[in-house]
DRENLOKE-679541 format. One record per residue: residue in one letter; residue number from 1; x, y, z of N, C-alpha, C in turn. Coordinates in nm, 2 decimals, always signed. Example, Ala and Ser with C-alpha at 12.3 -4.5 7.8 and 13.67 -1.06 7.14 Angstrom:
2
+-------+--------+--------+--------+--------+--------+--------+--------+--------+--------+--------+
: tormi : lumvex :   n_px :   n_py :   n_pz :  ca_px :  ca_py :  ca_pz :   c_px :   c_py :   c_pz :
+-------+--------+--------+--------+--------+--------+--------+--------+--------+--------+--------+
:     A :      1 :  +1.32 :  -0.57 :  +0.78 :  +1.23 :  -0.45 :  +0.78 :  +1.32 :  -0.33 :  +0.78 :
:     S :      2 :  +1.28 :  -0.22 :  +0.71 :  +1.37 :  -0.11 :  +0.71 :  +1.29 :  +0.00 :  +0.79 :
+-------+--------+--------+--------+--------+--------+--------+--------+--------+--------+--------+
//
This chain:
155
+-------+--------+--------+--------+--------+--------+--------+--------+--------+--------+--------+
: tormi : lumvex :   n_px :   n_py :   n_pz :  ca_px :  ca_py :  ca_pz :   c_px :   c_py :   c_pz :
+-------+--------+--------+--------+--------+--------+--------+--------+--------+--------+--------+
:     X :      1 : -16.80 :  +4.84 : -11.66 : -16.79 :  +4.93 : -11.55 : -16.87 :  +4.87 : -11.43 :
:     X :      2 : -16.78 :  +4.84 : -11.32 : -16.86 :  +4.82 : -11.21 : -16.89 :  +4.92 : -11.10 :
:     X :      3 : -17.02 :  +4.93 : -11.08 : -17.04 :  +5.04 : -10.95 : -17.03 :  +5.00 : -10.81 :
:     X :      4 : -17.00 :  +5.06 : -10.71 : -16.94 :  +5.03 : -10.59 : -17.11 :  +5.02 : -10.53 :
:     X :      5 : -17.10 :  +4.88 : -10.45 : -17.24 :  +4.88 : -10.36 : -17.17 :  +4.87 : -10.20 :
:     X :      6 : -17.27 :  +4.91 : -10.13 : -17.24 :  +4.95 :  -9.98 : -17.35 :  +4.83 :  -9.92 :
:     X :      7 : -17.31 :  +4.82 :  -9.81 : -17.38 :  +4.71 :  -9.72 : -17.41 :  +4.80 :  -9.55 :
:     X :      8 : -17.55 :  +4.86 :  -9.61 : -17.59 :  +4.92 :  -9.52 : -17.70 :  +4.87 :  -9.38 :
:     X :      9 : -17.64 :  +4.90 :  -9.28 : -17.78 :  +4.82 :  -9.15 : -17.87 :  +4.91 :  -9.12 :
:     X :     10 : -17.96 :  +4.82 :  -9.09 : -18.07 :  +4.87 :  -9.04 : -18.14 :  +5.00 :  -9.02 :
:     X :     11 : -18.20 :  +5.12 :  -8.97 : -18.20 :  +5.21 :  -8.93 : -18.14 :  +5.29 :  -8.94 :
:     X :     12 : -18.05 :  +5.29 :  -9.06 : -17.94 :  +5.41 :  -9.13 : -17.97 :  +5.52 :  -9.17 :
:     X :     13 : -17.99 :  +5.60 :  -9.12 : -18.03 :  +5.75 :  -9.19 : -17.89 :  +5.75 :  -9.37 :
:     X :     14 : -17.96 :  +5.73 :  -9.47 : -17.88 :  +5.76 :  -9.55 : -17.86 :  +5.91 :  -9.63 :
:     X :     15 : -17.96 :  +6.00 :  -9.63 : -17.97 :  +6.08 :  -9.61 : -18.07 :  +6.21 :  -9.56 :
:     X :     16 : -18.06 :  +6.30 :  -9.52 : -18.10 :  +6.40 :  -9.47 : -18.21 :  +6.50 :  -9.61 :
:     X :     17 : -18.32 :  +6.55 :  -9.53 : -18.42 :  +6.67 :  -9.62 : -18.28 :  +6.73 :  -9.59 :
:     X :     18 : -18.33 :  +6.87 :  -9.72 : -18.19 :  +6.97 :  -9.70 : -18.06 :  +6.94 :  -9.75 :
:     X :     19 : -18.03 :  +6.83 :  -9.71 : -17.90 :  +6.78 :  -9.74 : -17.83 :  +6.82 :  -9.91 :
:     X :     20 : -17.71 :  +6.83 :  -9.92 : -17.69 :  +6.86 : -10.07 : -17.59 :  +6.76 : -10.09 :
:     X :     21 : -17.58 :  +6.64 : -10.20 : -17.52 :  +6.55 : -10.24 : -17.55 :  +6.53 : -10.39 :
:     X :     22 : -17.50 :  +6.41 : -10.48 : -17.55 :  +6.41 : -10.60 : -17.53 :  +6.24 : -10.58 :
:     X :     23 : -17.60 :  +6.15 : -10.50 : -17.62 :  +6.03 : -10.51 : -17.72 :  +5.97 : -10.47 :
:     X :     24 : -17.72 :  +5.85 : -10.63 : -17.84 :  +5.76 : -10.65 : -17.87 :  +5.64 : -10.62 :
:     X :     25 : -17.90 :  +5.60 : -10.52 : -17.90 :  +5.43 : -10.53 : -17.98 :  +5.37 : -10.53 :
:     X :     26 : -17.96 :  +5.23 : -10.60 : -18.01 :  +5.09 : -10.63 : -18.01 :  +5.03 : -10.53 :
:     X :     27 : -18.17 :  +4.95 : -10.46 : -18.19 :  +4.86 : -10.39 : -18.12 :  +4.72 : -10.43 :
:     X :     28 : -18.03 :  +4.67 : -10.41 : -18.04 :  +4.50 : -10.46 : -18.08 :  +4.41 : -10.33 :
:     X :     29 : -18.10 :  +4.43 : -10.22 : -18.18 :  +4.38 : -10.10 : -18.20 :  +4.45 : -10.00 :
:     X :     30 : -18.28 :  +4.43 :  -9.98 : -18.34 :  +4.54 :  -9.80 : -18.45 :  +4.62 :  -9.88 :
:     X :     31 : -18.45 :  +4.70 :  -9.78 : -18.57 :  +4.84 :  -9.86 : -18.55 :  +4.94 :  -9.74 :
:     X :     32 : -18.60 :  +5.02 :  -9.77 : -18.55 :  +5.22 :  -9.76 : -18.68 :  +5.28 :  -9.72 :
:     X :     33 : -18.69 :  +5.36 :  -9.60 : -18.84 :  +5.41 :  -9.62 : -18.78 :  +5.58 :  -9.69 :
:     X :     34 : -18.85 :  +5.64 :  -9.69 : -18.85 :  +5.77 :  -9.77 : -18.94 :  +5.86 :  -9.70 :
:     X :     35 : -18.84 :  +5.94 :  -9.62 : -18.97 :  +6.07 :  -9.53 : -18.95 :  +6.21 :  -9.51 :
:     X :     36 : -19.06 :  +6.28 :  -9.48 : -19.02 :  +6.41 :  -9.47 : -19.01 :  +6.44 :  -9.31 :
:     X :     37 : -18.99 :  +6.51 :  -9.26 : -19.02 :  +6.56 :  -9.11 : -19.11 :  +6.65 :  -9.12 :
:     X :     38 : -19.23 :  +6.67 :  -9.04 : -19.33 :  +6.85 :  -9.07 : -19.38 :  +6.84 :  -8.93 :
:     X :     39 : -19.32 :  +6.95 :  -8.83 : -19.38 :  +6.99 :  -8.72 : -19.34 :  +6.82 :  -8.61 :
:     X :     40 : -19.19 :  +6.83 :  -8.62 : -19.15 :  +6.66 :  -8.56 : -19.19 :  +6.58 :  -8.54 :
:     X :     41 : -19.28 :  +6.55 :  -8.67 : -19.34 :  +6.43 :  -8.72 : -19.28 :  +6.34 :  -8.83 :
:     X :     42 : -19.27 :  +6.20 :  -8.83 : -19.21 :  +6.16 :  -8.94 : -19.35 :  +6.17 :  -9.08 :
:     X :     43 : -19.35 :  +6.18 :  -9.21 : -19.47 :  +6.14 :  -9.26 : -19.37 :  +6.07 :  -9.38 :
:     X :     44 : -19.42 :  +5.92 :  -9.38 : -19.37 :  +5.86 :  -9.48 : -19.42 :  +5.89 :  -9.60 :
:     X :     45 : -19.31 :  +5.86 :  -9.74 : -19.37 :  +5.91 :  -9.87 : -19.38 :  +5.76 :  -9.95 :
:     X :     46 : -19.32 :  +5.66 :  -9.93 : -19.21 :  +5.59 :  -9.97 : -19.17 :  +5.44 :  -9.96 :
:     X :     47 : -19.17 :  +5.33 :  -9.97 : -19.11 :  +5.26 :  -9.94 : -19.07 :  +5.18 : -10.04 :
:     X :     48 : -18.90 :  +5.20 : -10.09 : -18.82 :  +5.15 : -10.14 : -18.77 :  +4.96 : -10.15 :
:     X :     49 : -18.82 :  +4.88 : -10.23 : -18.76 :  +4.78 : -10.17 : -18.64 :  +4.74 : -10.36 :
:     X :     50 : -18.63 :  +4.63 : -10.30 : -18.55 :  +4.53 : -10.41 : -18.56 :  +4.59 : -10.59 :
:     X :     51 : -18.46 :  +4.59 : -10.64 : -18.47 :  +4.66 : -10.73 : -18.51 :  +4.77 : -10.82 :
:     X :     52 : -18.57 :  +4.84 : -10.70 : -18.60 :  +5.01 : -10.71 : -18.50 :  +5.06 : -10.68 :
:     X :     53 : -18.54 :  +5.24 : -10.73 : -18.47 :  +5.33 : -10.71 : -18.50 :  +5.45 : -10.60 :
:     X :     54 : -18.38 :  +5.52 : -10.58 : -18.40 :  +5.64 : -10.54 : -18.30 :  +5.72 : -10.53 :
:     X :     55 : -18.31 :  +5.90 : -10.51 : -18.20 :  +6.01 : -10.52 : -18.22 :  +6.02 : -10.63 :
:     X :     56 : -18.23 :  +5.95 : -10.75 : -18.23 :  +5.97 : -10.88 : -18.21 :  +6.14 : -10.93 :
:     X :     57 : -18.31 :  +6.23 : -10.86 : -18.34 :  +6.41 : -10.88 : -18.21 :  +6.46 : -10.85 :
:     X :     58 : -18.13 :  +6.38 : -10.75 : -18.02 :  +6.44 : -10.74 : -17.92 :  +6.44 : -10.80 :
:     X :     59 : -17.88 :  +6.39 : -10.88 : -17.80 :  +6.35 : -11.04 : -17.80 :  +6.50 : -11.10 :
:     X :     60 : -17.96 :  +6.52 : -11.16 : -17.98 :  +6.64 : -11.29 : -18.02 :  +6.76 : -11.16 :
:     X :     61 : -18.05 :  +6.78 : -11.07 : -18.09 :  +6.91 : -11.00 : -18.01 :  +6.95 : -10.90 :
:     X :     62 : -17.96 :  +7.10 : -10.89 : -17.88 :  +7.15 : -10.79 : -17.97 :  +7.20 : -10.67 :
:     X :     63 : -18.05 :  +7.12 : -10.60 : -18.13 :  +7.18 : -10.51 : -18.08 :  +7.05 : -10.41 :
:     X :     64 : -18.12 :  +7.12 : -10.25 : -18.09 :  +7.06 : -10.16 : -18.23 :  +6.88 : -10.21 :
:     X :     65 : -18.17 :  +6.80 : -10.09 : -18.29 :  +6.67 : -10.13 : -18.44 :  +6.72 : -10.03 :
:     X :     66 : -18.50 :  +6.63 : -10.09 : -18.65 :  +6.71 : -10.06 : -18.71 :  +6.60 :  -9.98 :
:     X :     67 : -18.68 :  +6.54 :  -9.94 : -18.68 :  +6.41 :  -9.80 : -18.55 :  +6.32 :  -9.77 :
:     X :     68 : -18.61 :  +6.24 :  -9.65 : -18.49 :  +6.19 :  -9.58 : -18.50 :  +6.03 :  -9.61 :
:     X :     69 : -18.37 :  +5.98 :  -9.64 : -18.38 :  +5.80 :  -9.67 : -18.34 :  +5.71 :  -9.56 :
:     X :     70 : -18.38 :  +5.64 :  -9.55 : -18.32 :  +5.54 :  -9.40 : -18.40 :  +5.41 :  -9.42 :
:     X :     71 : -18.27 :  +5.28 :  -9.43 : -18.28 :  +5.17 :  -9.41 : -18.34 :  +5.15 :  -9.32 :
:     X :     72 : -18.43 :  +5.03 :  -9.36 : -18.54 :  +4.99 :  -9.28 : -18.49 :  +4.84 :  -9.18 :
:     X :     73 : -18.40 :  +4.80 :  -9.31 : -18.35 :  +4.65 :  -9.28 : -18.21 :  +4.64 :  -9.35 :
:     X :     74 : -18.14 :  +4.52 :  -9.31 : -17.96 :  +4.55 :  -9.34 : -18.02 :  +4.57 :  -9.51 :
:     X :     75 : -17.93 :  +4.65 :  -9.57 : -17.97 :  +4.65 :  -9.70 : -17.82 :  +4.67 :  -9.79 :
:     X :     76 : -17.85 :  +4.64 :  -9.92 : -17.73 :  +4.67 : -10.00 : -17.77 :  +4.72 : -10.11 :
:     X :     77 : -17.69 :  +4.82 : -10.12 : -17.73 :  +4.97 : -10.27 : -17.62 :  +4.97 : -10.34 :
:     X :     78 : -17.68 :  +4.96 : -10.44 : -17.51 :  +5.03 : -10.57 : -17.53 :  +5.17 : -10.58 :
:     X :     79 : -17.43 :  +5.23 : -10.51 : -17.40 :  +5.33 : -10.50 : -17.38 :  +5.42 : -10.66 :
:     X :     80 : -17.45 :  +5.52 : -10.70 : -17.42 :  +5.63 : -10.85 : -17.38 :  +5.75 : -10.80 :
:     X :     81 : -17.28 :  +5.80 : -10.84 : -17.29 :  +5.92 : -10.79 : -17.26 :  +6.03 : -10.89 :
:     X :     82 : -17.27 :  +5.98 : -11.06 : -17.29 :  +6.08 : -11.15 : -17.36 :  +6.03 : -11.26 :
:     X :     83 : -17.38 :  +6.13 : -11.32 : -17.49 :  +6.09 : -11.47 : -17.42 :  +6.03 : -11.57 :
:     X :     84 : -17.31 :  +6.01 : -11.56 : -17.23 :  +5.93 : -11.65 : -17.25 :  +5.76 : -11.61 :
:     X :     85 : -17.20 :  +5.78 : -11.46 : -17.21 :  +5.61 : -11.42 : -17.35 :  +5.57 : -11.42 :
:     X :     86 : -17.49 :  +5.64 : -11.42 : -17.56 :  +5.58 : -11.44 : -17.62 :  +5.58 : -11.58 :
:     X :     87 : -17.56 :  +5.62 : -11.70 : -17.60 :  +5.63 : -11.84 : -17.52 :  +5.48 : -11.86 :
:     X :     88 : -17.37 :  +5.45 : -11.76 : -17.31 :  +5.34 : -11.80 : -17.41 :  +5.20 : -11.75 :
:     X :     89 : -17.49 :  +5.23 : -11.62 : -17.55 :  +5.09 : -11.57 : -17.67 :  +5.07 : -11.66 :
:     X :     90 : -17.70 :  +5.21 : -11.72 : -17.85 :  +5.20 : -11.81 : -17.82 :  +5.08 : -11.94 :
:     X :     91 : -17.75 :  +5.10 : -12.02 : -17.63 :  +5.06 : -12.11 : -17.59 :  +4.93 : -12.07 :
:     X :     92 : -17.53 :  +4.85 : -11.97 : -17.51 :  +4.74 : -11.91 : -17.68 :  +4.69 : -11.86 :
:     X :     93 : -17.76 :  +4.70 : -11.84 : -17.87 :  +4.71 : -11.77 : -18.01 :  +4.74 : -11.85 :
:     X :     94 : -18.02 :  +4.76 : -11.99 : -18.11 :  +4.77 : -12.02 : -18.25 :  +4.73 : -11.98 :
:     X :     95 : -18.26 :  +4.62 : -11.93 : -18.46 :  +4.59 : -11.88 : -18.43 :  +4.69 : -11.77 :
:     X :     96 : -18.31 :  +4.74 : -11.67 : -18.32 :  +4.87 : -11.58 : -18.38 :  +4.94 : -11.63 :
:     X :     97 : -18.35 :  +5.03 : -11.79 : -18.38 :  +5.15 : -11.83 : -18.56 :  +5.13 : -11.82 :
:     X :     98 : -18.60 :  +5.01 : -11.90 : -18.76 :  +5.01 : -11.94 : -18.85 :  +5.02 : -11.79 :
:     X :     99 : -18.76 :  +4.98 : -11.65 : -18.83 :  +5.00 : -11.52 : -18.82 :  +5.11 : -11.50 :
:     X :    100 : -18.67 :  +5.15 : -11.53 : -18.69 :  +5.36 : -11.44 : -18.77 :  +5.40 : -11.51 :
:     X :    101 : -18.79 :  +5.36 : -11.68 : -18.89 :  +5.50 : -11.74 : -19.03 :  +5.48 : -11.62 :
:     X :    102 : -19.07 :  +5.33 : -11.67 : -19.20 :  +5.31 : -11.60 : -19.22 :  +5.32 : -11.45 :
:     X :    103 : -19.10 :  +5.37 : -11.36 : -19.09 :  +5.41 : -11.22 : -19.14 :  +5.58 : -11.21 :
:     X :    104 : -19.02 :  +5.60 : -11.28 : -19.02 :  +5.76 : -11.30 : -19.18 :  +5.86 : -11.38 :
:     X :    105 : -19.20 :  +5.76 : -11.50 : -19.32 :  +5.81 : -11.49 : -19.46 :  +5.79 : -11.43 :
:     X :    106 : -19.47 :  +5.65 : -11.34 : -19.54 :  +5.68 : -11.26 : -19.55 :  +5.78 : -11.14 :
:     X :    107 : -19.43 :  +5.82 : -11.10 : -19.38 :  +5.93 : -10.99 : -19.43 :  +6.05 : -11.05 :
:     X :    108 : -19.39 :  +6.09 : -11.14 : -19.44 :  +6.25 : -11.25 : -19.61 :  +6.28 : -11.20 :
:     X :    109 : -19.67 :  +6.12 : -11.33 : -19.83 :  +6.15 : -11.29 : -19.88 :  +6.12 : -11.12 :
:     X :    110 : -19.86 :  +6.09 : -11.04 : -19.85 :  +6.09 : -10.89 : -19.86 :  +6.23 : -10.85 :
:     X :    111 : -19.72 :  +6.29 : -10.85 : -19.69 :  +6.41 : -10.86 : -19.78 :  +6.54 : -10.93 :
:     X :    112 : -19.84 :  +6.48 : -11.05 : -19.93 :  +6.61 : -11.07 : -20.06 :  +6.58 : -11.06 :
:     X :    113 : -20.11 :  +6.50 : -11.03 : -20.21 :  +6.49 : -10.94 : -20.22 :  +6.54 : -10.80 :
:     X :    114 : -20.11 :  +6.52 : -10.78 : -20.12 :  +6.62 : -10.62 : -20.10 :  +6.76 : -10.63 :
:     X :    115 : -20.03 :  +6.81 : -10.73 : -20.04 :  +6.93 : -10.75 : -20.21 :  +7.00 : -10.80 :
:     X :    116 : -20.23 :  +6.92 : -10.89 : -20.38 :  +6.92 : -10.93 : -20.49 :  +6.91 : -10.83 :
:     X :    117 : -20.47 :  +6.84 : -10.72 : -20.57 :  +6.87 : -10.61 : -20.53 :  +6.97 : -10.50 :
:     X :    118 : -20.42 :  +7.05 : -10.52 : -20.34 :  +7.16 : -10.43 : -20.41 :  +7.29 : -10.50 :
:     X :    119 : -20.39 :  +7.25 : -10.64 : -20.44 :  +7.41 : -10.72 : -20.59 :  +7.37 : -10.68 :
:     X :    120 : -20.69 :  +7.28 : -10.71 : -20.79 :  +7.31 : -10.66 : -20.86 :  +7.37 : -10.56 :
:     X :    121 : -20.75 :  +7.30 : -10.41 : -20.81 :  +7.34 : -10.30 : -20.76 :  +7.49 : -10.29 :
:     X :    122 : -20.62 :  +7.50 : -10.33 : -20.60 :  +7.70 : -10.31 : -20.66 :  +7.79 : -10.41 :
:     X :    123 : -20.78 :  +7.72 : -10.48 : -20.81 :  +7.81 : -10.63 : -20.95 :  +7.85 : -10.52 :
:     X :    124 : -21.00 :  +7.70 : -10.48 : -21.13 :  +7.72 : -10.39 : -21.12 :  +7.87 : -10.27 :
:     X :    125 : -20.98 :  +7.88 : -10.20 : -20.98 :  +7.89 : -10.05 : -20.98 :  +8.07 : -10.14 :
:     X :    126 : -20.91 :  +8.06 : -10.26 : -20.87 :  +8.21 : -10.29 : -21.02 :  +8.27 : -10.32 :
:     X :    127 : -21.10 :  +8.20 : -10.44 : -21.29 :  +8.23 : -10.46 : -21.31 :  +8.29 : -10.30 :
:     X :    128 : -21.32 :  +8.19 : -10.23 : -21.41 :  +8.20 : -10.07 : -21.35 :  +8.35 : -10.03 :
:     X :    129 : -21.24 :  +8.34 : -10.02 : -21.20 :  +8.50 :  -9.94 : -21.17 :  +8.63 : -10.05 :
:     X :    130 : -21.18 :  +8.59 : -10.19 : -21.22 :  +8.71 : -10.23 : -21.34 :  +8.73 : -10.28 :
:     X :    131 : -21.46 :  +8.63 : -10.27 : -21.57 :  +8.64 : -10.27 : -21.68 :  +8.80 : -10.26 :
:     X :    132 : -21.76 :  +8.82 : -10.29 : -21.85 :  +8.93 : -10.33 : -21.91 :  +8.96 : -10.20 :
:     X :    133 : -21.80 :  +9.05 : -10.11 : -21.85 :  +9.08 :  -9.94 : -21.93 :  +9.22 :  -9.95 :
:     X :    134 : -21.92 :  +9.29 : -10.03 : -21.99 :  +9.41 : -10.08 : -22.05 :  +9.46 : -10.20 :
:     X :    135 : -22.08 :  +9.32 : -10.23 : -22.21 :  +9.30 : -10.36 : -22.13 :  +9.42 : -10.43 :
:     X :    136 : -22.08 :  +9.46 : -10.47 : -22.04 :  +9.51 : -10.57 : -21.97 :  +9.45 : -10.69 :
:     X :    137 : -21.94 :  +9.34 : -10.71 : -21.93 :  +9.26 : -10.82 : -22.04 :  +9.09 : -10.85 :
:     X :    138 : -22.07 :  +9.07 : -10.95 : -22.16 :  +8.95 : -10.97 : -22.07 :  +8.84 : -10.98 :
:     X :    139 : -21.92 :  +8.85 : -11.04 : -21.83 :  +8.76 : -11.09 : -21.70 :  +8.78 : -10.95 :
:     X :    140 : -21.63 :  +8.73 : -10.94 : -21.53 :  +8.71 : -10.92 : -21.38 :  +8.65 : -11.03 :
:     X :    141 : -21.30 :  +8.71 : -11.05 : -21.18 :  +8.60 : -11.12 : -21.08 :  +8.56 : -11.03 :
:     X :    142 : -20.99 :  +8.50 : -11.02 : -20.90 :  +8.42 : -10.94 : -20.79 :  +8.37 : -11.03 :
:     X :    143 : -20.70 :  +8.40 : -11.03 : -20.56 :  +8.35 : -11.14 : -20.49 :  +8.34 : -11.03 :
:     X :    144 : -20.41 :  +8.21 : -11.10 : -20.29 :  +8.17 : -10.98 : -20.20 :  +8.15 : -11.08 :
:     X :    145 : -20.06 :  +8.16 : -11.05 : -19.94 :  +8.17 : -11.16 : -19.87 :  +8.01 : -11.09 :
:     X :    146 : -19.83 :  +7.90 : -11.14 : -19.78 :  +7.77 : -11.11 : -19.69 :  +7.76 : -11.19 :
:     X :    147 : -19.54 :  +7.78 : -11.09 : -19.49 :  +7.77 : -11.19 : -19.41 :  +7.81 : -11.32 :
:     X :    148 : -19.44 :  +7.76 : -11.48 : -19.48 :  +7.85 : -11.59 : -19.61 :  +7.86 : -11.63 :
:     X :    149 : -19.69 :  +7.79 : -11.56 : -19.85 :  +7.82 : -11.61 : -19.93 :  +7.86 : -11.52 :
:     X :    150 : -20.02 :  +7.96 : -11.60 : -20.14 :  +8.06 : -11.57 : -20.26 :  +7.99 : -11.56 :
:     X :    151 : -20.31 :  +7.98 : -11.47 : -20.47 :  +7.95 : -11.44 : -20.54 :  +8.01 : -11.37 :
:     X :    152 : -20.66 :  +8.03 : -11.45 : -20.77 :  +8.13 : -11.40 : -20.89 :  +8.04 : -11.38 :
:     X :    153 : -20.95 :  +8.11 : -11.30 : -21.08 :  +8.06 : -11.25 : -21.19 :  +8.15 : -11.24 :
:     X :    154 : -21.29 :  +8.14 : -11.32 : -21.38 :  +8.27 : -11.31 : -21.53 :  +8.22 : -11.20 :
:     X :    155 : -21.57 :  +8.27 : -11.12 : -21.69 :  +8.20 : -11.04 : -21.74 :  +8.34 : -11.04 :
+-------+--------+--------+--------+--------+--------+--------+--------+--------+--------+--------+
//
């Protein structure tokens, strides 16, 4: 099975935050930056080059995409645009599969480390403002629901 690659230039918005699609692609030259917009600012997450990935979330998840992709330089992607054709390049491609594990699980622990310093700072900000303003308690507790998990904080 061959997958269809595109020959994309420069400064291509490939796609849009928001945007709802279910396609993946493979750098085979150029590279991609990866961004969000916040308050019409660009803030880069990202930069995609030569045989990396990205979209990948949009394959298995029905949610809009959660940043915007745009060629940085002429580039050319193999276009995926379902979980079949990319179970077929995995399969054709195996040393692919042993990079995406080790792409994708670097991305995960990334990802929950930033969540991990997020629950900290809103565990702190929640202590401070329900803090003991009328000495009527010695303790405070603080539970935040993430998610499926419960965490409590007792100060």
């Amino acid at each position: 099975m061959s997958l269809p690659t595109i020959n994309v230039k420069a400064n291509t918005l490939l796609f849009k935050e928001g945007a709802y699609d279910k396609t993946m692609f493979i750098v085979l030259d150029g590279s991609v930056r990866i961004y969000v917009e916040r308050d019409e600012k660009q803030i880069e997450l990202a930069i995609i080059n030569k045989y990396d990935f990205f979209g990948e979330m949009a394959l298995y998840r029905h949610r809009a995409r959660s940043a915007c992709a745009e060629t940085i330089d002429n580039t050319k992607l193999v276009v995926i645009r379902t979980q079949m054709q990319l179970e077929q390049f995995i399969t054709e491609n195996p040393s692919f599969a042993g990079k995406m594990m080790v792409i994708m699980g670097n991305r995960l622990a990334n990802s929950n480390d930033l969540l991990l310093e997020k629950i900290g700072e809103l565990t702190a900000k929640i202590v401070e403002f329900s803090g003991d303003n009328d000495n009527e308690k010695e303790e405070s507790e603080t539970s935040i629901r993430v998610g499926t998990k419960h965490i409590r904080s007792n100060s």
